[in-house]
N, C-alpha and C positions, 0 to 999 in steps of 0.2 A: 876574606878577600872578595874582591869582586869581580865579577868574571869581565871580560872582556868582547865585545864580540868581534867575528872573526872575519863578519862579511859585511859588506858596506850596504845600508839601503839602496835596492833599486830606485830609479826615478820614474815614478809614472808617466808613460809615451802619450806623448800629448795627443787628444782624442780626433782631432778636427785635421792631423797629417794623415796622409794617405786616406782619406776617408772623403769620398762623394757628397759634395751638397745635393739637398733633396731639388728635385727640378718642380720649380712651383709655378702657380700661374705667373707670379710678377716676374719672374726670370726668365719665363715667356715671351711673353710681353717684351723687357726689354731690350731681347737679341735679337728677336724679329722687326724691330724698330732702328734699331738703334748697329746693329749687323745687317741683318736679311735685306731691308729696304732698299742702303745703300748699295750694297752687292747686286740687287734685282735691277737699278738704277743702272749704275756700272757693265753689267753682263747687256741690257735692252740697249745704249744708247752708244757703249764703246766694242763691245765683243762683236756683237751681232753683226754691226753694217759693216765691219771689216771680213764679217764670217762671208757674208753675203757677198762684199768685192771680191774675194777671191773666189767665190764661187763661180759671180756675171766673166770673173778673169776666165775662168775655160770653157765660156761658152759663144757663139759671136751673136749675141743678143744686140738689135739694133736701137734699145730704146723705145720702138712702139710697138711691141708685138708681147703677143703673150704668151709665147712659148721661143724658147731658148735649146737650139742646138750644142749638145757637148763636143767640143772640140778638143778637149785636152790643155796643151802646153803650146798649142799652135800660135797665139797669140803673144807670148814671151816669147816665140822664136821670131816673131814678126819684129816684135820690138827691138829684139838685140841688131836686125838686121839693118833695122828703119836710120839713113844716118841722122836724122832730125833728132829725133829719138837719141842718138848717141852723143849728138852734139847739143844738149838739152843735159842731158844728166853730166859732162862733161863742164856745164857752166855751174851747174849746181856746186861740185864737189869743189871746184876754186871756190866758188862765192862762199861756200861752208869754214873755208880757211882763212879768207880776205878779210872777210867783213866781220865774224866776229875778231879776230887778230886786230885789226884798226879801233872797232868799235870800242871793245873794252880797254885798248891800250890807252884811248883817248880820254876815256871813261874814269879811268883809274886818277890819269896827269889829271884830271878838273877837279876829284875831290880831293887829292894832296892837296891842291893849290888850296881850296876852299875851308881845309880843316886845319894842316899840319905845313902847310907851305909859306907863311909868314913871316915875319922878324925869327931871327935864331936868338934875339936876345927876348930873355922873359918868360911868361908862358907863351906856351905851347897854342900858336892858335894859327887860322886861316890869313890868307893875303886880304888886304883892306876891300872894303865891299864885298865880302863873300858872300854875303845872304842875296846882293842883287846880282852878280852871275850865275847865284846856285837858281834863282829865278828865272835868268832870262835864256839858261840851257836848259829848260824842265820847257819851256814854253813849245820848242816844234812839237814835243811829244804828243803834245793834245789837241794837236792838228790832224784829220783824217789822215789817213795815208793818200786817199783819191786827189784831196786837194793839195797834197806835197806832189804828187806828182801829176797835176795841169799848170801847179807852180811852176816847176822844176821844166816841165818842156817851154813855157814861155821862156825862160831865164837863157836855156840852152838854142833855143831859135834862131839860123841862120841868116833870119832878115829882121834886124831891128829890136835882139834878144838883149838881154840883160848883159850879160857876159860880154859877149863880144862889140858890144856898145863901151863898156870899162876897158877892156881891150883897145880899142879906138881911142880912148880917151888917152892912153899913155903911148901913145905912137904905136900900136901892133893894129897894119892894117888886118883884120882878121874876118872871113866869115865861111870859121868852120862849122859844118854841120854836123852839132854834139852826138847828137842822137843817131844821125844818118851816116855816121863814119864807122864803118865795123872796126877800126880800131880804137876808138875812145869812145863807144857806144856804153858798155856794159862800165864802162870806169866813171861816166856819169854817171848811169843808177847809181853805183855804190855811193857815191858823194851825197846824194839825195836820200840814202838810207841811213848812211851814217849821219848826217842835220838832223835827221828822224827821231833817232834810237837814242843816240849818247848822254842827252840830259837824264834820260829815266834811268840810263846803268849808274851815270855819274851820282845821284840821288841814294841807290843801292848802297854805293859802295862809303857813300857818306856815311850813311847811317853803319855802317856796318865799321869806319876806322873812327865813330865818336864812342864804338862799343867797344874797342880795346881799351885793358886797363889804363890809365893814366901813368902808374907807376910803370910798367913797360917801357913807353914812353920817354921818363922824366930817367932812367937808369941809364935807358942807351942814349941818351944827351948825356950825360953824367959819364959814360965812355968815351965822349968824344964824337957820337954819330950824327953830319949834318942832314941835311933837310931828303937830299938824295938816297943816301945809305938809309936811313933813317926808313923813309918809303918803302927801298927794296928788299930789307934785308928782313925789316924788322916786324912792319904793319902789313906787310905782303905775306910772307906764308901766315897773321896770325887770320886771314880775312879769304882764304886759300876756297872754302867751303863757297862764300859769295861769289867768286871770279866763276868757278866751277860750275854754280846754276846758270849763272850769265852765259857761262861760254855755250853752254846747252841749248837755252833757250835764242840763241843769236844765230845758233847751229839749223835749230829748226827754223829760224826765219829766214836762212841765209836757203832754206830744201824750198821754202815756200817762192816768195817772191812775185805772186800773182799780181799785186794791187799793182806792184810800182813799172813793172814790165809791163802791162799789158794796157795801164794810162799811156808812160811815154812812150813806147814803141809798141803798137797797137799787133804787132802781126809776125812778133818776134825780133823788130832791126830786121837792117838791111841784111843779106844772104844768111839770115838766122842767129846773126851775131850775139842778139841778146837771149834767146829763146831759153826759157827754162819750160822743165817738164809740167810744172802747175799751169801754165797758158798751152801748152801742146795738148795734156791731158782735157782741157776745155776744148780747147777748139776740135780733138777728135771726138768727144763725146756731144756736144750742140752742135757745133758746124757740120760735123760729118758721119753724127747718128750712128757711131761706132763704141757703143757703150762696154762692150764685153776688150775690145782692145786700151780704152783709158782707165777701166780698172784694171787692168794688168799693169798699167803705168802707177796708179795708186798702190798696188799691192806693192811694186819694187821702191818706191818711196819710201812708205810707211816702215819694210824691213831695213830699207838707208837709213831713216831719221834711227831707228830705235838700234843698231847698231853702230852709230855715231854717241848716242847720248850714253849708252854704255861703255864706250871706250875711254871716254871723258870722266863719266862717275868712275869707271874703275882705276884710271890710273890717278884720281885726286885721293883715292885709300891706299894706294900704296906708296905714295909717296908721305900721307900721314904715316902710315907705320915706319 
């Protein structure tokens, strides 16, 4: 007879789990390059001047002197006090909802139009000439923003302006002063930001519904989905991820707003109508040599922008899960 045996060969524990690579020079070498640098990069050029703003924030450093009194928190109390100041961070947070909201809504309707908005018979393709509006809306983009807006203030000019010359032309005697009326002050910027911005989200988002599958696509026609549904239902959460950086980044443009404020309304608008904190934060820091009170305005920015852009990233995952 032959014996049997009773216990199964072990398997040799593979040598290289749980077990430390040797640390050599070339592994060295390539975390110090290829890790360390960018991180030394990163900590000098992004950690520090923010270490440092909040630092000049509690002191009332004027900019030309070389030593710097500690004040504390006196300077954030100044700020919350200041109404300019309040009525500055007050246009910020509408303009952080308006503009991206318009921007990317509009953004979206141009690259339907220009991908999936065409015949419903056939394939699947763009409205006729799409390649020359996906063109001729890519085009403000590459326009400074300084010269959109020394554009945009001739256009809105209440003697002899663009606008209200068209105005004229169709019976509306007109000659409102765009800029100088605090109440359609800040709703012309936006007009001039959105001509701005929308070609290059629109471009985004092209590319982003030419990367859905096709069959997707061709399944929900095959159910019945026209050009509209089709958009909302379908190529919209699968493109959820793009909207999502858009809305981020139109967010931060929306905290900034320097270029276009401070070309056409040089001094905030009429009774501060337009003022955002990016031109108040200057003009306290150059015009009025109060550097330790507009980093205090930067430091409350920078915790806006980066508690905005998280709100955004986080509910775009939970709405994936």
């Amino acid at each position: 007879m032959v014996a049997v045996p009773t216990t199964a060969p072990t398997a040799e524990a593979p040598r290289s789990r749980g077990r430390r690579q040797r640390l050599t020079l070339e592994r060295v070498v390539f975390f110090a390059i290829f890790l360390g640098l960018p991180l030394l990069v990163y900590v000098l050029f992004v950690v520090s001047p923010f270490v440092q703003a909040f630092y000049y924030s509690l002191t009332d450093w004027r900019g030309v002197s070389a030593s710097q009194d500690f004040i504390g928190l006196k300077n954030y109390a100044t700020l919350f006090a200041d109404d300019n100041f309040r009525r500055a961070l007050w246009h910020n947070a509408v303009l952080m909802v308006v503009l991206p909201l318009i921007t990317i809504t509009l953004a979206y309707a141009l690259a339907v139009l220009v991908t999936i908005g065409g015949d419903s018979r056939g394939e699947v393709k763009g409205i006729r000439g799409a390649s020359v509006y996906r063109v001729i809306s890519f085009f403000p983009y590459v326009i400074p923003a300084v010269v959109i807006g020394i554009l945009f203030a001739f256009i809105y000019a209440p003697g002899g302006g663009l606008l209200n010359g068209l105005l004229g032309l169709v019976g509306i005697d007109s000659q409102i002063a765009w800029l100088g009326d605090p109440r359609v002050a800040m709703a012309a910027i936006v007009v001039a930001v959105v001509w701005n911005m929308v070609g290059f989200y629109m471009v985004l988002f092209v590319a982003a519904i030419k990367a859905v599958p096709s069959e997707v696509i061709e399944a929900a026609r095959l159910d019945g989905a026209g050009r509209l549904r089709l958009s909302v239902q379908v190529v919209l959460p699968m493109i959820r991820e793009n909207i999502s950086t858009a809305l981020v980044y139109m967010g931060i443009m929306a905290l900034d707003m320097f270029v276009f404020v401070n070309v056409m309304t040089p001094n905030g608008g009429t009774s501060k109508s337009t003022e955002v904190v990016s031109r108040y934060l200057y003009e306290t820091a150059f015009q009025k040599s109060n550097f330790g009170l507009a980093s205090a305005m930067g430091v409350v920015m920078a915790l806006f922008t980066m508690i905005m852009a998280a709100i955004v990233l986080l509910s775009s995952r939970r709405r994936e899960r």
